[in-house]
C-alpha atoms as a printed R data frame, in Angstrom:
    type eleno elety resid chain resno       x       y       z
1   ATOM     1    CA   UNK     A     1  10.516 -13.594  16.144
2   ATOM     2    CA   UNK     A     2   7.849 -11.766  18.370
3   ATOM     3    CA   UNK     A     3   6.200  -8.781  16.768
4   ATOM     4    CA   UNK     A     4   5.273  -7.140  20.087
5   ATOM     5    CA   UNK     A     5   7.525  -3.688  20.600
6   ATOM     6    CA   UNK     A     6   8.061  -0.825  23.128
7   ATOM     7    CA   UNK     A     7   5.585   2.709  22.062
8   ATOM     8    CA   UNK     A     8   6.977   3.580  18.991
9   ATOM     9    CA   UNK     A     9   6.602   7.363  20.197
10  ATOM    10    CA   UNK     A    10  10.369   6.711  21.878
11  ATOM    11    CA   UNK     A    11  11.633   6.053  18.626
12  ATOM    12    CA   UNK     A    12  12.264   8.239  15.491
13  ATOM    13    CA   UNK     A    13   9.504   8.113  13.006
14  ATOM    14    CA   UNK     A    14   9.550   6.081  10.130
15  ATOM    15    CA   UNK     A    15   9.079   8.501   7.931
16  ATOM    16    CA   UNK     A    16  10.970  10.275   4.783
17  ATOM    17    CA   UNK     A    17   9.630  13.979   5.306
18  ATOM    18    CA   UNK     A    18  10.860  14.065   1.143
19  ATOM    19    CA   UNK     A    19   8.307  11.383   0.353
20  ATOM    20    CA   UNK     A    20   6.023  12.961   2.249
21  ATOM    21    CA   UNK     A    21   6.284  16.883   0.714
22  ATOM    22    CA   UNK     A    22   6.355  15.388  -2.588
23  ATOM    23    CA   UNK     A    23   3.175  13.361  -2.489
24  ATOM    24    CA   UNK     A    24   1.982  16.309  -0.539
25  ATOM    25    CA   UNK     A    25   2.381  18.697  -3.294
26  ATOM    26    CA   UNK     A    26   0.414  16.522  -5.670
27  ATOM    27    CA   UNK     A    27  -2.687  15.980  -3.025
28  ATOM    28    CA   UNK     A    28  -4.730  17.819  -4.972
29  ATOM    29    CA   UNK     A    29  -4.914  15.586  -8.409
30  ATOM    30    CA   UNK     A    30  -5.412  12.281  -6.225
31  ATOM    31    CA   UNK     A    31  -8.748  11.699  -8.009
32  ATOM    32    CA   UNK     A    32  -8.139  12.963 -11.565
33  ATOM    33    CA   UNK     A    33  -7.682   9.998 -13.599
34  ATOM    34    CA   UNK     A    34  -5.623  11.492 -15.967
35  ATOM    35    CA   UNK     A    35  -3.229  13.074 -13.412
36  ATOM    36    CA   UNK     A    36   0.116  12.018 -11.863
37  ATOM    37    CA   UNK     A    37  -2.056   9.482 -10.089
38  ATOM    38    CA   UNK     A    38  -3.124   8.133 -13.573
39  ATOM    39    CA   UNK     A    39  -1.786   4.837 -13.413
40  ATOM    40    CA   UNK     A    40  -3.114   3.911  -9.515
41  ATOM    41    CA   UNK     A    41  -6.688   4.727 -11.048
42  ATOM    42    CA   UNK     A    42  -5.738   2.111 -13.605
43  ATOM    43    CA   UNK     A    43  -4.580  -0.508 -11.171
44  ATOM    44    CA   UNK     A    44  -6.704  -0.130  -8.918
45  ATOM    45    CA   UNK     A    45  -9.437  -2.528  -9.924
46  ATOM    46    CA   UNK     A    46  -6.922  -5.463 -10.206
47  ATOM    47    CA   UNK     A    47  -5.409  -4.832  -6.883
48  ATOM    48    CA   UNK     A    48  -9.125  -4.696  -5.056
49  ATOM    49    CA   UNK     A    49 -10.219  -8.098  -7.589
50  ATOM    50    CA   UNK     A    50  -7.250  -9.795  -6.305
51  ATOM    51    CA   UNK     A    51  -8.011  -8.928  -2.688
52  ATOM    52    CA   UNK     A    52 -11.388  -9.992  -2.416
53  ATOM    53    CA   UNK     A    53 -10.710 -13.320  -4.118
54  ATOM    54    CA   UNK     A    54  -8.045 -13.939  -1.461
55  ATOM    55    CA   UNK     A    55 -10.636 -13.307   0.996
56  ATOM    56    CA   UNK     A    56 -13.963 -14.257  -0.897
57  ATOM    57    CA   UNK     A    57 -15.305 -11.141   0.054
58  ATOM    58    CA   UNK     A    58 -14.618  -8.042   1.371
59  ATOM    59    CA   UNK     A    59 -18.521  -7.514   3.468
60  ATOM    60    CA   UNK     A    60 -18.761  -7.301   7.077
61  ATOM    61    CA   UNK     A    61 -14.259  -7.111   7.222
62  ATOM    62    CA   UNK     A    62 -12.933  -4.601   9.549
63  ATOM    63    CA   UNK     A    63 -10.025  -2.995   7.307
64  ATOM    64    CA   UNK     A    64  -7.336  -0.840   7.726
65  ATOM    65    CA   UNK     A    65  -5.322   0.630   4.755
66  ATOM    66    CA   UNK     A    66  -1.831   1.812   5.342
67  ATOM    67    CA   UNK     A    67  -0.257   4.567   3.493
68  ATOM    68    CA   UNK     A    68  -3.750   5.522   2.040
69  ATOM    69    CA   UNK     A    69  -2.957   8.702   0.450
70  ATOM    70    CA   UNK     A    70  -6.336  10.112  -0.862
71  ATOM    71    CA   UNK     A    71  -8.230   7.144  -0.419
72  ATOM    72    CA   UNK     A    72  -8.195   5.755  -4.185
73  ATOM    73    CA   UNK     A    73  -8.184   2.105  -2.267
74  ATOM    74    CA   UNK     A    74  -9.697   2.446   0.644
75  ATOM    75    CA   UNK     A    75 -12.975   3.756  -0.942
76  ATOM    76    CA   UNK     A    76 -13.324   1.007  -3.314
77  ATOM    77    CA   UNK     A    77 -12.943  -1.091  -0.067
78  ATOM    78    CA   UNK     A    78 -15.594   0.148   1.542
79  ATOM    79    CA   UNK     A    79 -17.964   0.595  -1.470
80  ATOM    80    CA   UNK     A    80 -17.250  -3.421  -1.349
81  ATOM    81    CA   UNK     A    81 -18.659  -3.606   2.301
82  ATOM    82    CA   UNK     A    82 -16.192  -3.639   4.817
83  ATOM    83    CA   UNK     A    83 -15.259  -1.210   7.337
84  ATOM    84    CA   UNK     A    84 -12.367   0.937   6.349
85  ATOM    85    CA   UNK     A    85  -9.639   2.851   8.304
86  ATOM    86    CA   UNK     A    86  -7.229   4.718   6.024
87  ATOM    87    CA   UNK     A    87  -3.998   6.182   7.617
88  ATOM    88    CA   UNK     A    88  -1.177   8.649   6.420
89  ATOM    89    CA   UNK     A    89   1.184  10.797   7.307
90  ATOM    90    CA   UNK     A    90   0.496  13.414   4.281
91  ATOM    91    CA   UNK     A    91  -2.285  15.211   6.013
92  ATOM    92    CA   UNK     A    92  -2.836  17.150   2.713
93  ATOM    93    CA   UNK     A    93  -3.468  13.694   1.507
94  ATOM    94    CA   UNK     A    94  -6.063  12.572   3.918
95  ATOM    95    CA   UNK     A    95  -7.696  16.246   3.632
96  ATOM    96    CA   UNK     A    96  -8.452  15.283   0.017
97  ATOM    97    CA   UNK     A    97  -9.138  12.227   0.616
98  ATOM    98    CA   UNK     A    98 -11.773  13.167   3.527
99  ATOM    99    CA   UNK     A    99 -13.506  15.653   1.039
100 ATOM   100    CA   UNK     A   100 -13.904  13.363  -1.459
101 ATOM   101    CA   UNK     A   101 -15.733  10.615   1.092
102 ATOM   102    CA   UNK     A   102 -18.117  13.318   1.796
103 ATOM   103    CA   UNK     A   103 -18.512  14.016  -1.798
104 ATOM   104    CA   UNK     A   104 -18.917  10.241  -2.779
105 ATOM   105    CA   UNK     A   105 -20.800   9.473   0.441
106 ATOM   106    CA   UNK     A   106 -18.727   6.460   1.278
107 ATOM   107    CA   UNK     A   107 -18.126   6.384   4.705
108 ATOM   108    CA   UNK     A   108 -14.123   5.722   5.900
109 ATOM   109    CA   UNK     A   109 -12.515   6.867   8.867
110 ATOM   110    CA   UNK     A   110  -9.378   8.952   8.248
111 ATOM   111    CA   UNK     A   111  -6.533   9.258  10.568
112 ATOM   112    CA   UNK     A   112  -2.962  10.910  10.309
113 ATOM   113    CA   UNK     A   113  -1.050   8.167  12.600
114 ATOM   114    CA   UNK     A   114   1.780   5.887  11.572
115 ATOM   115    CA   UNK     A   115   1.399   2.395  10.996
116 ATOM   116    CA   UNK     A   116   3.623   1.644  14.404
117 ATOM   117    CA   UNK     A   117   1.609   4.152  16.325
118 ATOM   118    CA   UNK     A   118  -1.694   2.565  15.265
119 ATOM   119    CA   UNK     A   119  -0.325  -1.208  15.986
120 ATOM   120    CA   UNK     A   120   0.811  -0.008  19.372
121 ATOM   121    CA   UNK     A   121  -3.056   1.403  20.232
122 ATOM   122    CA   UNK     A   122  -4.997  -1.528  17.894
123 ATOM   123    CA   UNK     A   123  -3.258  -4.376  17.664
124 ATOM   124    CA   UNK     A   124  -4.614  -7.602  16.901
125 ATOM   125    CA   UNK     A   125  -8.295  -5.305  15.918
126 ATOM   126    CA   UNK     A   126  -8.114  -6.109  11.520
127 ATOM   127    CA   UNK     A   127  -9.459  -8.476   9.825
128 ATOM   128    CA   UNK     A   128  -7.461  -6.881   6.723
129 ATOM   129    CA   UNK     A   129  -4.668  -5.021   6.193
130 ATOM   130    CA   UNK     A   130  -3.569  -3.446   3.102
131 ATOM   131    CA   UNK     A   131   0.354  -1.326   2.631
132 ATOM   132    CA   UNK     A   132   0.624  -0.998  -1.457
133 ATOM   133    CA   UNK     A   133   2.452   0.799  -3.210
134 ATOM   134    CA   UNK     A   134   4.110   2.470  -0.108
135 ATOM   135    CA   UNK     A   135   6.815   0.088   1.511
136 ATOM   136    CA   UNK     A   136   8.943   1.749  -1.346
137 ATOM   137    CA   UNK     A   137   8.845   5.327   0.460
138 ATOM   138    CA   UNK     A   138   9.923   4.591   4.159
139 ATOM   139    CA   UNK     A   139  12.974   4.348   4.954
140 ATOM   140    CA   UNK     A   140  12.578   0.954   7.182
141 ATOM   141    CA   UNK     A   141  10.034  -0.530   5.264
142 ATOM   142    CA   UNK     A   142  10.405  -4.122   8.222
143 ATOM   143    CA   UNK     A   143   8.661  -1.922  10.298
144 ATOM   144    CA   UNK     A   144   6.269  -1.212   8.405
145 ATOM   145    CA   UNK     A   145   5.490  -5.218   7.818
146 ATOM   146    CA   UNK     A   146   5.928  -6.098  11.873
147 ATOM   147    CA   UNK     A   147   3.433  -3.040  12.452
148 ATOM   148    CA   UNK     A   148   0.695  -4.162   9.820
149 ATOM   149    CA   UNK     A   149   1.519  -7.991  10.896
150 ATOM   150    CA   UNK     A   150   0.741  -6.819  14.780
151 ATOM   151    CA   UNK     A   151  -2.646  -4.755  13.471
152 ATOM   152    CA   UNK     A   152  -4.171  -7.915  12.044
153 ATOM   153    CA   UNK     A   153  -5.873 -10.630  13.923
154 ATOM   154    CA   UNK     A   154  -4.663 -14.172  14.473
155 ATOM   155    CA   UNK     A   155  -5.373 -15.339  11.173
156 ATOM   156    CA   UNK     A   156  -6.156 -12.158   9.666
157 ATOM   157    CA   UNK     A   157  -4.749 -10.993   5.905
158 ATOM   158    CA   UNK     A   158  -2.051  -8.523   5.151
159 ATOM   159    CA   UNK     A   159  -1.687  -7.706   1.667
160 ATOM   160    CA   UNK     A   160   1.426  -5.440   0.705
161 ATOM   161    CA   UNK     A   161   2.616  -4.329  -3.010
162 ATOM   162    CA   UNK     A   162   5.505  -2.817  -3.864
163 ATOM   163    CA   UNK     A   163   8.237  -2.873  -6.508
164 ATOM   164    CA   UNK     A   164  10.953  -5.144  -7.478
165 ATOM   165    CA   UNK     A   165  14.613  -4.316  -7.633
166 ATOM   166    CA   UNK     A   166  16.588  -5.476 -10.467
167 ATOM   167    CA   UNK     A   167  18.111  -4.093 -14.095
168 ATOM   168    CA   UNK     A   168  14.161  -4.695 -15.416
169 ATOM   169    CA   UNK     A   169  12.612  -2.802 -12.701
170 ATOM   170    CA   UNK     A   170  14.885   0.165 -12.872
171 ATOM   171    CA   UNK     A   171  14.427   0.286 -16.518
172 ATOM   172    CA   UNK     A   172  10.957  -0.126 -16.583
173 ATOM   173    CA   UNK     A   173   9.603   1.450 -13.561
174 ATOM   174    CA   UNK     A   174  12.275   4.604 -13.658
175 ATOM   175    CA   UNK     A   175  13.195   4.868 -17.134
176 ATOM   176    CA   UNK     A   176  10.703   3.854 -18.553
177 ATOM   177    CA   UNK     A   177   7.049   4.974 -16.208
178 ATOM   178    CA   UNK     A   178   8.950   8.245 -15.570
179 ATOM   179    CA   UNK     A   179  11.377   9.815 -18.525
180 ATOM   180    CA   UNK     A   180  10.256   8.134 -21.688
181 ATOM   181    CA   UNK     A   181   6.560   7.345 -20.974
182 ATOM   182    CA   UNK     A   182   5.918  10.069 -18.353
183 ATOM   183    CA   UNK     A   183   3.361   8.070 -16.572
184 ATOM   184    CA   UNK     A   184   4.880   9.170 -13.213
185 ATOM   185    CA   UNK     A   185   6.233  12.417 -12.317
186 ATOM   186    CA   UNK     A   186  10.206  12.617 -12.548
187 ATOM   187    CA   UNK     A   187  11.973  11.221  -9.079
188 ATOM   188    CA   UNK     A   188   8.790   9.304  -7.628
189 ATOM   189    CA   UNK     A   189  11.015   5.978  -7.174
190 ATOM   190    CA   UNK     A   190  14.125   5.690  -5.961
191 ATOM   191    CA   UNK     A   191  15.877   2.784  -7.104
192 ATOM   192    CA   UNK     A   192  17.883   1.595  -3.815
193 ATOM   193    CA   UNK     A   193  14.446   2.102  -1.937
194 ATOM   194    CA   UNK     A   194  12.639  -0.929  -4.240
195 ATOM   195    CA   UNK     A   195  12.272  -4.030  -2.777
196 ATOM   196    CA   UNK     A   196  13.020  -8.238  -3.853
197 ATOM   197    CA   UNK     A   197  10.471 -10.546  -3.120
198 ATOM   198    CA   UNK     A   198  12.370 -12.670  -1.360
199 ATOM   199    CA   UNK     A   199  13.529  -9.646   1.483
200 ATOM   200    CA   UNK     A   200   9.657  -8.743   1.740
201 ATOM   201    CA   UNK     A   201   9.130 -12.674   2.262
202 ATOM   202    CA   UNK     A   202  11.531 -12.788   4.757
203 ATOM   203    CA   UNK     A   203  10.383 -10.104   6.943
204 ATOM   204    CA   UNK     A   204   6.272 -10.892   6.443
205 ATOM   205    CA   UNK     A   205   7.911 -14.555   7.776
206 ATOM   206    CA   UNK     A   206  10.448 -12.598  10.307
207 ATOM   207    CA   UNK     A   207   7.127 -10.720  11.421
208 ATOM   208    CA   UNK     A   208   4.786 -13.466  12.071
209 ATOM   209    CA   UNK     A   209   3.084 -13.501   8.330
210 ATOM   210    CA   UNK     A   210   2.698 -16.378   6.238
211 ATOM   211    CA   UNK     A   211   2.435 -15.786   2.488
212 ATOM   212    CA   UNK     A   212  -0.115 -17.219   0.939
213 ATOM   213    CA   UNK     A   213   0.164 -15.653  -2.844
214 ATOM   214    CA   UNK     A   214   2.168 -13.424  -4.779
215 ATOM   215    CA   UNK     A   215   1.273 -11.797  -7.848
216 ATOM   216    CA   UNK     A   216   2.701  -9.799 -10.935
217 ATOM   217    CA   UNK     A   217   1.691  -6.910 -12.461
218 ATOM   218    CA   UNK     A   218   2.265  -5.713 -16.250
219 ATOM   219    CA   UNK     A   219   1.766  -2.775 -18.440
220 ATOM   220    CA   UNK     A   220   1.881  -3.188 -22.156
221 ATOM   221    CA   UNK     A   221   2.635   0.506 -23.105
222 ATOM   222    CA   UNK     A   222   1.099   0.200 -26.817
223 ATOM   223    CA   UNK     A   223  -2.516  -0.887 -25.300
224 ATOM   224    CA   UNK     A   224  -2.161   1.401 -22.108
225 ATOM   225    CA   UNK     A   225  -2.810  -2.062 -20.281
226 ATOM   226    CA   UNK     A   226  -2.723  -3.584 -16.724
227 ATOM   227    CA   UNK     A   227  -2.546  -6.721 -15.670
228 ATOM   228    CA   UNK     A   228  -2.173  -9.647 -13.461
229 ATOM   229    CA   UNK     A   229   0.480 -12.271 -14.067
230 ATOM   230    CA   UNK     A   230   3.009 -14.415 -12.671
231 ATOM   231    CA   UNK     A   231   5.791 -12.093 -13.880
232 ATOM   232    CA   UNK     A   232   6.778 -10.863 -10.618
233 ATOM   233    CA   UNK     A   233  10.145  -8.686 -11.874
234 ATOM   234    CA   UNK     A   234   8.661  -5.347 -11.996
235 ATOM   235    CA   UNK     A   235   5.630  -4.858  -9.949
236 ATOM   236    CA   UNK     A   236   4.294  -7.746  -7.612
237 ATOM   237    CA   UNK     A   237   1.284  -8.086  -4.809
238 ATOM   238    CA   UNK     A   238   2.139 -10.352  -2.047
239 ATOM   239    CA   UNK     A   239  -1.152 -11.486  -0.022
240 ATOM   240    CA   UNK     A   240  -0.501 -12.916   3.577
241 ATOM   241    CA   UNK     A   241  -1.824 -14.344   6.887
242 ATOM   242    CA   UNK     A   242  -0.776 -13.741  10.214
243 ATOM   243    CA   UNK     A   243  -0.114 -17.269  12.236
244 ATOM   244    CA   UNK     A   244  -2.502 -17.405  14.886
């Protein structure tokens, strides 16, 4: 299947404007760690760890990271060496997430642009190419993957992260991360909008991406815990290459 398309400004954006207000509204508490944002503090070390041994190292990569919110990712990217971009449609998002660059002095370049937009002016220009934790909030999350697949170079890495729908997933990462343990605010997931494995594997494939790894994440709610397994029913990374 060819991942070239027409301008993506003919067609309707790929965007929930509910998604968007909501993580809007919470801009401001992107970097407290014991916010809403609490637990993407907590992950975040495993999910850059597990990206740079994919890649060996992040140094010298040109990198874009899609769905950035207020840069909790991308600056730990750069801070690692390579040269970020970080792109989102929450501009109240990227406004934090530009003040807190300048704060930190780590250097990113911020742009409110969708992922199809920036594919249709960059393609083929990342070495790396990171969508976590937002395939979940669009409401065609296959564009999203062609879009990062047509941003990477031959050969380039696309890493994506999302969550996992099933019975387990809805009662841990709903029930369970938002009523009982209140580690997310109430209504961040939607269950319809989470996402198998095996559909995200078929469109990376559908979109030109091979996968190369895929990953499970776990929280043990007596230690306040992440980590990395093979247990990919709840939360899962999925690390692949686009076929040159």
């Amino acid at each position: 299947m060819s991942v070239a398309h027409p301008p993506p400004s003919s067609q309707a954006p790929n965007v929930d404007q509910a998604e968007i207000d909501k993580f809007s509204a919470l801009a401001a508490h992107w970097w407290d760690p014991e916010s809403e944002f609490k637990p993407l503090h907590a992950i975040n070390p495993l999910r850059l760890n597990w990206i740079q041994e994919q890649l060996g190292s992040l140094a010298g990569k040109k990198v874009v990271d899609v769905g950035c919110g207020g840069g909790i990712l991308a600056e730990s990217m750069a801070v690692a060496g390579a040269e970020v971009t970080g792109i989102d449609l929450a501009e109240k998002s990227l406004k934090v997430a530009k003040l807190h660059g300048l704060e930190s002095g780590v250097a990113i370049h911020y742009q409110a642009i969708s992922a199809e937009q920036l594919a249709h002016e960059q393609a083929g220009q990342f070495d790396v190419v990171t969508c976590m934790e937002m395939l979940e909030h669009v409401p065609d999350p296959a564009s999203i993957i062609r879009a990062c697949a047509q941003l990477a170079k031959p050969d380039g890495w696309v890493f994506f992260s999302t969550l996992n729908r099933n019975p387990k997933s809805f009662l841990f990462a709903i029930i369970g991360a938002e009523y009982l343990l209140h580690l997310l605010p109430r209504g961040t997931h939607s269950y319809e909008n989470f996402i198998k494995p095996s559909e995200l594997a078929a469109s990376a494939r559908q979109a030109g991406l091979g996968v190369v790894d895929l990953a499970g994440m776990e929280y043990n709610p007596v230690t306040d815990h992440y980590k990395l397994s093979r247990n990919t029913s709840v939360n899962y990374l999925v690390a692949t290459r686009r076929q040159g």
